[in-house]
C-alpha positions in Angstrom: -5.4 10.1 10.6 -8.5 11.7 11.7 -11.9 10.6 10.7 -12.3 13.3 8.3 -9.1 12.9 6.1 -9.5 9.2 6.1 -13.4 9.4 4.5 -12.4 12.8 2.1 -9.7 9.8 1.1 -12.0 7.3 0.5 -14.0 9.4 -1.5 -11.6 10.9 -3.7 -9.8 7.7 -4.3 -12.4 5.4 -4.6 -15.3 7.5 -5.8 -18.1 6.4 -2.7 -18.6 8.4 0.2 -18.1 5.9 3.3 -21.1 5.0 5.6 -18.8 3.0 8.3 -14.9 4.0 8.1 -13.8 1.2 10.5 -13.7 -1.4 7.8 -11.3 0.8 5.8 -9.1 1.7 8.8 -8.9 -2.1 9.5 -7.5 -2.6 5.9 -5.0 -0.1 5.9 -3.5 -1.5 9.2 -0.5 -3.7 8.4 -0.2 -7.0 11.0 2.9 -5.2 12.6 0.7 -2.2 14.0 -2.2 -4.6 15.2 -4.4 -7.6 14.9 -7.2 -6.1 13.9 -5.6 -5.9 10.4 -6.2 -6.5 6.7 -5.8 -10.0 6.0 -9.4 -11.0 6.5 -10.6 -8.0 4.4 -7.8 -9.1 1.8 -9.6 -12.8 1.7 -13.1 -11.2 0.7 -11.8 -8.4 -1.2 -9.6 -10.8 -3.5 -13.2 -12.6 -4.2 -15.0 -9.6 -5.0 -12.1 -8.4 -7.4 -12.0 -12.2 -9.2 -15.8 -11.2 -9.9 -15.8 -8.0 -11.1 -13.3 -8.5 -13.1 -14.0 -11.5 -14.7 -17.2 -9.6 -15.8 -15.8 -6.5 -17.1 -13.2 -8.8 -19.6 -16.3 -10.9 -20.4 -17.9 -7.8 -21.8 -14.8 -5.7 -23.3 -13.9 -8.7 -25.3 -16.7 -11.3 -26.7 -14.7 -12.6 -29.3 -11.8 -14.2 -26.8 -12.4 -17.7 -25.7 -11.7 -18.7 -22.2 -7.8 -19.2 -21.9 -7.4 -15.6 -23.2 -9.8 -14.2 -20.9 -7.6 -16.2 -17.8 -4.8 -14.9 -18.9 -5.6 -11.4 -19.3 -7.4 -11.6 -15.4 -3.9 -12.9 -14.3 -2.1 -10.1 -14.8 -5.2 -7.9 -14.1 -5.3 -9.2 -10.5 -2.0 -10.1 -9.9 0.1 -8.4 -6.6 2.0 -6.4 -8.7 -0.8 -5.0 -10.8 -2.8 -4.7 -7.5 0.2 -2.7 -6.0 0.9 -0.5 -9.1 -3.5 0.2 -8.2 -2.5 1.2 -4.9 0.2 3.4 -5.4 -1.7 5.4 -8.2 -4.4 6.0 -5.4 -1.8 7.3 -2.4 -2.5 4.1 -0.5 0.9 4.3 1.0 0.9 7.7 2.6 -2.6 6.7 4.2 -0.6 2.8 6.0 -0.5 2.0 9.6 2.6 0.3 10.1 4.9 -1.1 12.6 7.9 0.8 13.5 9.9 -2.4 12.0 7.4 -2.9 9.4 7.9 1.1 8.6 11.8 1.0 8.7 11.8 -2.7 6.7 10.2 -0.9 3.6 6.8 -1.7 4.2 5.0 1.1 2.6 6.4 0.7 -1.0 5.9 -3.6 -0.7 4.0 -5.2 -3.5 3.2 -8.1 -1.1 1.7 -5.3 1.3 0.1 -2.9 -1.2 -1.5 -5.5 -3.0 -2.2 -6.9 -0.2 -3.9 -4.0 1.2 -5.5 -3.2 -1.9 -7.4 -6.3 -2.0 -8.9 -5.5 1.5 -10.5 -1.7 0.4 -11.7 -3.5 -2.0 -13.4 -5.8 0.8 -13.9 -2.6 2.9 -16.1 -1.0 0.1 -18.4 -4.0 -0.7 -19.0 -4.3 3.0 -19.5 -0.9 3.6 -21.1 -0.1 0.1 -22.1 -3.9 -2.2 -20.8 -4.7 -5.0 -22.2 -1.9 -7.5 -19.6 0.7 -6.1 -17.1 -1.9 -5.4 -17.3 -2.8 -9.4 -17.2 1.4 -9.8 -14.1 1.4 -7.8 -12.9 -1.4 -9.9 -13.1 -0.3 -13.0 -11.9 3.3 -12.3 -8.9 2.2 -10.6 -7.7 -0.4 -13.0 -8.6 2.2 -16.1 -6.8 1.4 -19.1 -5.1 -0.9 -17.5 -7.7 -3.6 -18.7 -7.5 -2.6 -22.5 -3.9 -1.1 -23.2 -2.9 -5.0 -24.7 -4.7 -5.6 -28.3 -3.8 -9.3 -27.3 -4.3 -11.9 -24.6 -0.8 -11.5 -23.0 0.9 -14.8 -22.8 2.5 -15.8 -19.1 6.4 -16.2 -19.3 5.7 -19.3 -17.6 4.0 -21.1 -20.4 5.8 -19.1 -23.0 8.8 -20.7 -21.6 7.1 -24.1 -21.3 5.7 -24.2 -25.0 9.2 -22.7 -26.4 10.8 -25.3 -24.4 8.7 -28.1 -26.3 8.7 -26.6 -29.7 12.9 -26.6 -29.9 13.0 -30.0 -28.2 14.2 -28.9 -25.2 14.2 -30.1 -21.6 11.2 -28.1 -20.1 11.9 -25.1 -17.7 13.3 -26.4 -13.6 12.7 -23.4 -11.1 15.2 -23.7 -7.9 15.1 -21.1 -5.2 18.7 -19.1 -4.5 17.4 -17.4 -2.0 15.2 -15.9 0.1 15.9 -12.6 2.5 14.5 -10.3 4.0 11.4 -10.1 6.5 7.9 -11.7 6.2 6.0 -8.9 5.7 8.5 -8.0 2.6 10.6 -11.2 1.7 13.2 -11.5 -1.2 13.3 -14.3 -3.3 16.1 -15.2 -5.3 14.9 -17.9 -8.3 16.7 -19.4 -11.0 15.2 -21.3 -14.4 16.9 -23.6 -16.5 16.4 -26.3 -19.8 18.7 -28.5 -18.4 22.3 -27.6 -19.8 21.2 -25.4 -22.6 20.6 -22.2 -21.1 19.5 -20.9 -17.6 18.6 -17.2 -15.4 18.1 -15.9 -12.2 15.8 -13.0 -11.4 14.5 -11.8 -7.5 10.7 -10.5 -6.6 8.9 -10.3 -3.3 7.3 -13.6 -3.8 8.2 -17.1 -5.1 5.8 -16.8 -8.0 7.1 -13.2 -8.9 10.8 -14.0 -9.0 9.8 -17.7 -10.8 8.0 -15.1 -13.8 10.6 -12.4 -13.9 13.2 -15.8 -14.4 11.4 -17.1 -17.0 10.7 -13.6 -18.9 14.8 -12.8 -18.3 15.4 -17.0 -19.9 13.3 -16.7 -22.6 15.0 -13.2 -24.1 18.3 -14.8 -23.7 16.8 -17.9 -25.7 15.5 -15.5 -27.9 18.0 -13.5 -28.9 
């Protein structure tokens, strides 16, 4: 990608006109295709999104109390929520990747795009603050930060409290399995209350697979 295309990019997808484009080429570049890649940019720009939106739920709803608030920045800046981000914006047509990294899949990982996500969002408060980091932000997540009336509750602790409230042995995660790469693993996970009722579920991490388990166990228990 020429200099050009990569700021026009920028621009387009995350509304502020880059003053120093190495930054953003360094968090598009996955660890395969060099070490001069995201994961340092990912640290800050995980920070930087914690903040931002932390202060944009504090404002949309003053009535919540604390827990309700945590719960809704969960899933805001979860991988998969991060990921879903990048994909809206292009961010996997604009990846340098490893041949091997390339033919594992890379380009459409959550780990990676959330991953990578997290570092333009480092790249931009380097290059830019945090005013059109926050812009960024709050135009890429959208209506993602409002389309639940409620507080959603993690299956996790669903699980957990529905375990406790029909006396039941509380939730034991044990991993199946785990395949695939590094860069794009595949965990197997399954959840059970002791004897009564147990199911499996995969996701690209450990605490992806141990959710979608406990949201497949508690419409079984449910239904």
């Amino acid at each position: 990608m020429t200099d050009a295309p990569l700021a026009a990019w920028i621009a387009a997808s995350l509304g502020y006109a880059p003053a120093d484009l190495a930054p953003y080429d360094r968090a598009l570049t996955h660890g395969s295709q060099a070490s001069d890649n995201y994961e340092r940019l990912e640290f800050l720009g995980d920070r930087v999104l914690g903040l931002v939106m932390a202060e944009w739920l504090f404002e949309l709803f003053p009535n919540e109390a604390e827990g309700a608030l945590s719960k809704r920045q969960h899933m805001l800046v979860s991988g998969a929520t991060c990921a879903d981000v990048a994909r809206s914006l292009g961010v996997p047509a604009h990846l340098r990747l490893g041949k091997q990294a390339r033919d594992a899949g890379a380009s459409d990982s959550d780990n990676v795009l959330g991953d990578v996500m997290e570092a333009l969002i480092g790249a931009l408060y380097l290059d830019g603050g945090l005013a059109p980091a926050r812009a960024a932000i709050r135009k890429g997540w959208g209506q993602r930060v409002t389309e639940q009336r409620k507080a959603p509750q993690h299956p996790k602790s669903e699980l957990l409290e529905w375990a406790a409230a029909n006396r039941r042995k509380p939730p034991a995660y044990t991993i199946l399995d785990r395949s695939g790469p590094d860069h794009a693993p595949r965990f197997t996970i399954r959840v059970a209350l002791g004897d009564y009722a147990e199911a499996s579920a995969e996701g690209a991490s450990k605490q992806e697979a141990e959710t979608a388990a406990a949201a497949a166990l508690l419409a079984k228990v449910k239904a």
